[in-house]
N, C-alpha and C positions, 0 to 999 in steps of 0.2 A: 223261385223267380230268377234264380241266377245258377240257376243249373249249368254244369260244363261242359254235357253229355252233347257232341255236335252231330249235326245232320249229315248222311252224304254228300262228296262232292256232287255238284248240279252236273248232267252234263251238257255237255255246250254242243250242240246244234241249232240247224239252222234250216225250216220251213221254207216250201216253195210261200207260203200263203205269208210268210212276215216278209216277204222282199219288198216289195212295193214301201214302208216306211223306210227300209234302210236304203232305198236307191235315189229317196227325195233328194231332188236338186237343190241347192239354195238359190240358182238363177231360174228357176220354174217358180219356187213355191213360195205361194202368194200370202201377200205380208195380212193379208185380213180373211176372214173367214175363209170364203171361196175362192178357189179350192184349196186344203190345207196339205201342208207337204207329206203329212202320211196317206192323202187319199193315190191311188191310179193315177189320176189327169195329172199330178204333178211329176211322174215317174220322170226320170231322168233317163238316156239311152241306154241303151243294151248291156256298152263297154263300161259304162257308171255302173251298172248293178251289179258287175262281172267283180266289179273291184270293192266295193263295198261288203259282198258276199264274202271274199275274203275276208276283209277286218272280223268281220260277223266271226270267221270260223275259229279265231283266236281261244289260245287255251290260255287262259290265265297262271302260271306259276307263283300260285299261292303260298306265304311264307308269315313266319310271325316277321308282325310291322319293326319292333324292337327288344332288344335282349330283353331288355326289364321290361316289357309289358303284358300283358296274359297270353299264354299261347291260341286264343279263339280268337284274341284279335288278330286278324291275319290283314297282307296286303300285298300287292300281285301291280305290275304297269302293262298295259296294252296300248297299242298304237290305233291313232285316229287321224283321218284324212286333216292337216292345215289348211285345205280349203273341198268343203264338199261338192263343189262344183269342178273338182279336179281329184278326185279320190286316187287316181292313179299318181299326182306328183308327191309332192313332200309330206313327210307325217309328223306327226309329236306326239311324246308321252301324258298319258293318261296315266295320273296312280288311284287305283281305288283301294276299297278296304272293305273289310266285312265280317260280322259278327253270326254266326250262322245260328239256326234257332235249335235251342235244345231240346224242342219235340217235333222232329220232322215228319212225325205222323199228323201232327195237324197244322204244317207250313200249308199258308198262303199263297206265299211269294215273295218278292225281297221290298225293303222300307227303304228306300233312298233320301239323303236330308242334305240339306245345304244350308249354312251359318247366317250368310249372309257378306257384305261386301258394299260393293264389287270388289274382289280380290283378296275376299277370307279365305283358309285353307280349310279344309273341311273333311280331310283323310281321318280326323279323330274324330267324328262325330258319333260313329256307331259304339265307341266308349259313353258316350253321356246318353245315348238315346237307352242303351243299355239300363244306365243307372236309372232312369227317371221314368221312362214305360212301365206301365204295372205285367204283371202274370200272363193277364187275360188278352193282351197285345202282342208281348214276345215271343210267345207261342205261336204266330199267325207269321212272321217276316224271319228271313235271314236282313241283319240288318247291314246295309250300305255304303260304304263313306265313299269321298272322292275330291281332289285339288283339281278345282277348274281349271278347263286348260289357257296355261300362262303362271300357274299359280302355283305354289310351294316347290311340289314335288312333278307338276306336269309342266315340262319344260317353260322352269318363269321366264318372264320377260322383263326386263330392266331397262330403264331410260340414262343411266348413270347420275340421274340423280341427288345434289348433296341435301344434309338436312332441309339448307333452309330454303331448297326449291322443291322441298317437298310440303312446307308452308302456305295451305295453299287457298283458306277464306279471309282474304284480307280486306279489312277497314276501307273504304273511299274517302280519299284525301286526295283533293285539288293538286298539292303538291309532289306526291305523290304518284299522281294516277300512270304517268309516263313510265316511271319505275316496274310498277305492276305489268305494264302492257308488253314491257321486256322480259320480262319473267315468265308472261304465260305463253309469249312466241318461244323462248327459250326451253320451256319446259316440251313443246309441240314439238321443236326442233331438232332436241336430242332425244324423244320419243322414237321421232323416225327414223333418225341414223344409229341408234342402236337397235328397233326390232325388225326393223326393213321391212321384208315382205309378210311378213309375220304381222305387223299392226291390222290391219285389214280383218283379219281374223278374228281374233280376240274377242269375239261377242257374245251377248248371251244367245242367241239365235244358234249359234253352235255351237255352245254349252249345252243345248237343249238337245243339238241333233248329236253329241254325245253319249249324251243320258241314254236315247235309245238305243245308240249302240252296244252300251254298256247290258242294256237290256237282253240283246240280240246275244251279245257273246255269253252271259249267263241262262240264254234258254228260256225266258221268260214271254211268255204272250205282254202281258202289263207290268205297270209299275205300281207300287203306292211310292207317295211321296211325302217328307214333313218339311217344308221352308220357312225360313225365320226369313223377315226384311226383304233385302235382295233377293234371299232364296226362293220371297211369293212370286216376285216378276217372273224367274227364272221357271216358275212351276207354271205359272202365266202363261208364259210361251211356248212350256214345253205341249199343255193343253190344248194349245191354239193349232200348233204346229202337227202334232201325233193324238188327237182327241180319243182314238178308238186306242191308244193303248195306254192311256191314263185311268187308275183303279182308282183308291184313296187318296184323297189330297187335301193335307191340311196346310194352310200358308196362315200364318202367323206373322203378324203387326207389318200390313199390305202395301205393298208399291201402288200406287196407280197410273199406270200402264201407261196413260194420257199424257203423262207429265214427266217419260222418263228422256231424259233425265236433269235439263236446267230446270224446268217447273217441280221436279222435287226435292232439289235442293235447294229454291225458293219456297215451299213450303216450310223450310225452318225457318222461315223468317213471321211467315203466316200465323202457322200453328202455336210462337211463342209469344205473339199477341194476347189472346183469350190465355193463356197459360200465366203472365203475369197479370193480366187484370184478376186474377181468381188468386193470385197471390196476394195482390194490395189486400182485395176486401179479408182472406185469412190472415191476415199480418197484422190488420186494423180490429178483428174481434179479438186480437187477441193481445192489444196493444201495454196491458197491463205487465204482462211478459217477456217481451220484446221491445218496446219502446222506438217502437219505426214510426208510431202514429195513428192517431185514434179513428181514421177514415181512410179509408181507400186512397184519397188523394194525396194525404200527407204521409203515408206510405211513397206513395210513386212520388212528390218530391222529395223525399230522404235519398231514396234511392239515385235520381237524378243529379242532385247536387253534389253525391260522391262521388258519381263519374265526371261530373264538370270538374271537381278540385280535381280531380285524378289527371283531368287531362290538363290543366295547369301545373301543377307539380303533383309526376308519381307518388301514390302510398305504397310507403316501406311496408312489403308484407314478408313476412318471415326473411329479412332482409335483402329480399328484391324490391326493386321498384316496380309498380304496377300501374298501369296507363288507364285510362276510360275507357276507351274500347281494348283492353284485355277484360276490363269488368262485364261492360259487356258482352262481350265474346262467352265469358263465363255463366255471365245469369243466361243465356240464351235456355240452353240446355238445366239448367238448375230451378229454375222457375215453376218447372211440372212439376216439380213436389215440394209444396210451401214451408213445411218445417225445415228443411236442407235450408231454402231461400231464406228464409225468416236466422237461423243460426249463423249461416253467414253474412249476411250484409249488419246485422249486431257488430260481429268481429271485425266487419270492412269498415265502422264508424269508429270503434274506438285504437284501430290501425290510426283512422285518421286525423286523431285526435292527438298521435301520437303515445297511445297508452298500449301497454302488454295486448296481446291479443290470441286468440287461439290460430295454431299455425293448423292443426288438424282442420278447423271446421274453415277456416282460410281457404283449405285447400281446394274447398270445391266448388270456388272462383276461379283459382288463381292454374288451378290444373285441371277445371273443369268442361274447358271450351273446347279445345281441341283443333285450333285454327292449323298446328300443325300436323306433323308426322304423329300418330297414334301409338302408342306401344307397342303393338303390335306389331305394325307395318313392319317387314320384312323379318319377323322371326319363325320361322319355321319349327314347327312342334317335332318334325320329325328329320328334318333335312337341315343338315346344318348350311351346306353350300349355296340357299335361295340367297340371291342376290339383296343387299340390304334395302332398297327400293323397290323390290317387288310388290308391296303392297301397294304402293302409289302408282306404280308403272300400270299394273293390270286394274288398277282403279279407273284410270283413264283411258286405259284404252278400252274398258266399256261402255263406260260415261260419255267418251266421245262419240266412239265407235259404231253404238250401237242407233244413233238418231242423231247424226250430223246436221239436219235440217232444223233441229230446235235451236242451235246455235247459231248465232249471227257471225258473220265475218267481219264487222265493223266496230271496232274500238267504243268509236262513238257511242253506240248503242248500248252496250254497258256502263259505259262514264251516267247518260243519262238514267238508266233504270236504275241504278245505284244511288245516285241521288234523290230521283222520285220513291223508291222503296224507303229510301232510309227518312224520309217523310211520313210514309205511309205506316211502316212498320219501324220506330224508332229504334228499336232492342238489336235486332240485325238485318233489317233492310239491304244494307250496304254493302255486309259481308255475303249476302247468300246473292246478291247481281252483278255484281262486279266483275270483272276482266277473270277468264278461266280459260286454260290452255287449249277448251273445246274451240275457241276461234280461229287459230290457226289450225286444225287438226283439218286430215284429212275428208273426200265424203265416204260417205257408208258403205260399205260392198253392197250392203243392199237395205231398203227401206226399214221404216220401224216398224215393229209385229203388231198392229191393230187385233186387240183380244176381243173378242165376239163371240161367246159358245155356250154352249149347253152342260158342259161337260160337269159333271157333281165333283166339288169343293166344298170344304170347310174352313171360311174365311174369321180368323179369329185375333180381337180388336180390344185396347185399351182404350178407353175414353180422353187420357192425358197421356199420351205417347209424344216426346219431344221428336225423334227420329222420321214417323210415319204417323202424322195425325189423322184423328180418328174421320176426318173426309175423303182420305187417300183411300184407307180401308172401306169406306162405305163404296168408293170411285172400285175399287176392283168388284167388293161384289155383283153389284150394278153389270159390269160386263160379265161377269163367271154370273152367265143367267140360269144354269143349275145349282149356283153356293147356296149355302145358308151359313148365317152372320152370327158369328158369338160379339156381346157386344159389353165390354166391363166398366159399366158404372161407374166412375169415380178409379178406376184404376190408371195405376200409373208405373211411369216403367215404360221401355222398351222394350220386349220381349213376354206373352204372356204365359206361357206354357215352359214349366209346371207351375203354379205358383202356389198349391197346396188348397187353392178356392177349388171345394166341393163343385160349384155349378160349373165353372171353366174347365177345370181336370176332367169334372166327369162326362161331357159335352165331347172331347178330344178325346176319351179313351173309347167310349163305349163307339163313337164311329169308325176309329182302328181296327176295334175288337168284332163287331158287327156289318159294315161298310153302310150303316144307316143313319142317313142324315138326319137332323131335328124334324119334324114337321114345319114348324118355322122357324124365323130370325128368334135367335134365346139371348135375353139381358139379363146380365147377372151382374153380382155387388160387390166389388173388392172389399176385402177389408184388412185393417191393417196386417195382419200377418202379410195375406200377399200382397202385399202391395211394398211390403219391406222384401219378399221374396224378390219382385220385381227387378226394384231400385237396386241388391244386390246382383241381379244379373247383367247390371250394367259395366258390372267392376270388371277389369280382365283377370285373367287366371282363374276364375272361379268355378269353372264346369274341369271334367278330368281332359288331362292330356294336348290342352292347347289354349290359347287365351282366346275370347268371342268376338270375335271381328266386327258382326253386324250393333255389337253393343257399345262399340266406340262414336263417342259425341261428333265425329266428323264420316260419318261411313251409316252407309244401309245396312 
């Protein structure tokens, strides 16, 4: 399984017959089905394919990624058009990465994966894809990695940033809200005077037409593909946009496309509705052990009434003060798996009671929300010079970037939705409608990618997914009208693959290893093993060689 034995270098050429996707224009090609920017009709001029074919003819100068890391892991930077609709002006680096297969007699082709985001790095991925694919997988791919461009090691992009404007689902408060609305012009505002011409860019729509480049410069007719989170959209588009050179694709816990991107970060507000009502009623069967309350309701007032004391006088929790909407901020995200919930708000009552309390199980309250800056955010696995806000920087400039017309340019209009949300959905209404720096941002270079296709996917779906609930996921298959749907029962987590469940592993491997879809939609059962699998793929640091971006409580 982990043989060291590498394949030949690929070699890199370039077909009269693959020009046509790599000359697609971005001001040609059309943001919904027809026609798609890998077809002909959307071909860009003469002097676009003259220059693109270029990029294409690029040799990659492959090299181990770092002293101390395996020598197969290798990593190489090639240059890509900053705007495809000018492939002759300015460029940015590209770093990718790649694990080659150790039986080149029966490669495929290469697996390309992406974390998740917007603005995870993702040059370390073919380390984890490595450790977790079984035999009958790795043998078919050289495996892929690659820092979206903006991101780690492909020339980031920085807003300058300080923490605490990098804080950025805040509470609605009347008195407040003025403050906020400074903050997200402020955040727009040094966006664009530190990336300049550069913001404009930053999309996933060209993250996509990288992909194929990357394709192009490696010799390959297709891709397969494995996306967590963000990386589904991303696989989304790249489908929509290159359909005939998309092979295997599996997107893992789904964007939907519909809703990118205010409507999916209003989904956490959605999705953690039904998440804590399934909490009450397991908190209330179980009230003998917990003592939250023998029903449903008296669970969900326990719970209430320590966020009202809280926001009258903070509970000292491990000797911070702790406010009501930090509590909620925390159960937001903590709620999809009811023991975590039930553990902690135990510890948040007798906090409040002013008695000893567990700082450990505390913790996944009080550092569980993530309203701010992530851990993550601007650490670089491999690059120590990524600017320290480059996770937030390239967060928004996709967030924005990528469907300027889902956001409103009116103040107003978020003061109000925030208020009616945080009606609708009391847990975080407020926080997920509220003033975001997409108002002042720019418009799009170009439209949102309306996904419409036939192209075969394997869309695969927890049933208590905080991040991307399980309607998002059902919302992309619906459009990917070639997917079929793994759908996990009672599972919970962010992320479903691996988690050691026979029907889910084995559903993802055998279409890697075969390129054959289920017959149909397959429902399978978490149990607890994975589903503690899960939950631990939510922690950062956990996978080799980089922390999980799309695993963090404020990020795809």
């Amino acid at each position: 399984m982990r043989r060291r034995r590498l394949a030949p270098l690929v070699a890199v050429s370039l077909t009269a017959a693959l020009a046509p996707a790599l000359a697609a224009s971005p001001a040609t090609a059309a943001p919904a089905a027809a026609p798609s920017a890998g077809t002909p009709s959307a071909v860009s001029p003469p002097a676009a394919k003259s220059a693109l074919d270029r990029y294409a003819k690029q040799k990659p100068d492959w090299k181990r990624c770092e002293a101390d890391s395996p020598a197969a892991y290798q990593c190489a930077t090639v240059k890509v058009p900053l705007d495809y609709r000018k492939p002759g002006g300015k460029r940015i680096d590209l770093a990718i990465s790649r694990i080659r297969t150790a039986e080149p007699g029966k490669r495929r082709g290469i697996l390309l994966s992406n974390p998740g985001g917007p603005g995870g790095e993702g040059l370390w991925m073919p380390m984890m894809m490595k450790e977790e694919l079984p035999a009958s997988v790795l043998k078919s791919y050289d495996l892929v990695g690659f820092d979206p461009r903006g991101v780690g090691r492909s020339s980031p992009v920085s807003c300058n940033l300080t923490p605490e404007q990098e804080n950025w689902l805040r509470p609605y408060k009347a008195e407040t809200y003025a403050k906020d609305v400074a903050w997200a012009r402020t955040v727009a505002d040094k966006c664009r005077k530190k990336m300049g011409d550069r913001l404009p860019h930053i999309t996933t729509r060209n993250t996509a037409r990288d992909l194929d480049l990357v394709r192009a410069i490696l010799g390959e007719k297709k891709i397969s593909y494995f996306g967590y989170s963000y990386g589904t959209y991303l696989g989304a588009v790249y489908a929509q946009l290159f359909p005939s050179r998309a092979d295997r694709f599996v997107l893992d816990s789904a964007v939907d496309p519909q809703r990118a991107w205010r409507g999916m970060i209003q989904w956490w507000a959605e999705g953690a509705e039904p998440a804590f009502d399934r909490w009450t009623e397991w908190a209330a069967a179980r009230s003998k052990t917990y003592g939250l309350g023998d029903t449903p309701k008296k669970v969900d007032r326990t719970f209430w009434n320590l966020v009202a004391q809280a926001e009258k006088d903070p509970i000292e929790v491990d000797g911070q003060p702790t406010t009501g909407d930090e509590i909620r901020d925390g159960m937001r995200a903590l709620a999809f798996t009811p023991k975590y919930a039930s553990e902690a708000v135990v510890e948040l009552k007798k906090a409040a009671a002013g008695k000893p309390a567990s700082a450990k199980k505390l913790a996944r309250i009080t550092e569980g929300g993530g309203s701010g800056a992530p851990e993550w955010a601007g650490k670089s696995a491999l690059a120590a010079e990524t600017p320290a806000d480059n996770g937030t920087a390239s967060f928004w400039a996709v967030v924005c970037g990528d469907n300027s017309a889902a956001w409103s340019r009116d103040p107003e209009t978020y003061r109000r939705d925030a208020i009616e949300d945080k009606g609708r959905y009391p847990l975080y209404g407020d926080f997920a409608s509220s003033i975001k720096p997409c108002a002042f941002w720019g418009k799009s270079a170009e439209p949102v990618t309306v996904v419409k296709n036939k192209v075969g996917s394997l869309v695969v779906q927890n049933e208590w997914d905080s991040q991307t609930p399980l309607p998002s996921g059902q919302a992309l298959h619906a459009q990917l009208k070639g997917s079929k749907m793994v759908t996990v029962l009672g599972g919970e987590g962010h992320g479903v693959y691996p988690s050691g469940n026979a029907c889910t592993d084995g559903a993802v491997n055998r279409y890697l290893a075969t390129g054959k879809l289920p017959a149909k939609d397959v429902t399978c059962r978490a149990t607890a093993e994975s589903n503690a699998r899960a939950r631990q793929n939510q922690k950062p640091d956990v996978l080799p060689g980089s922390p999980v971006p799309e695993r963090a409580p404020n990020r795809f």
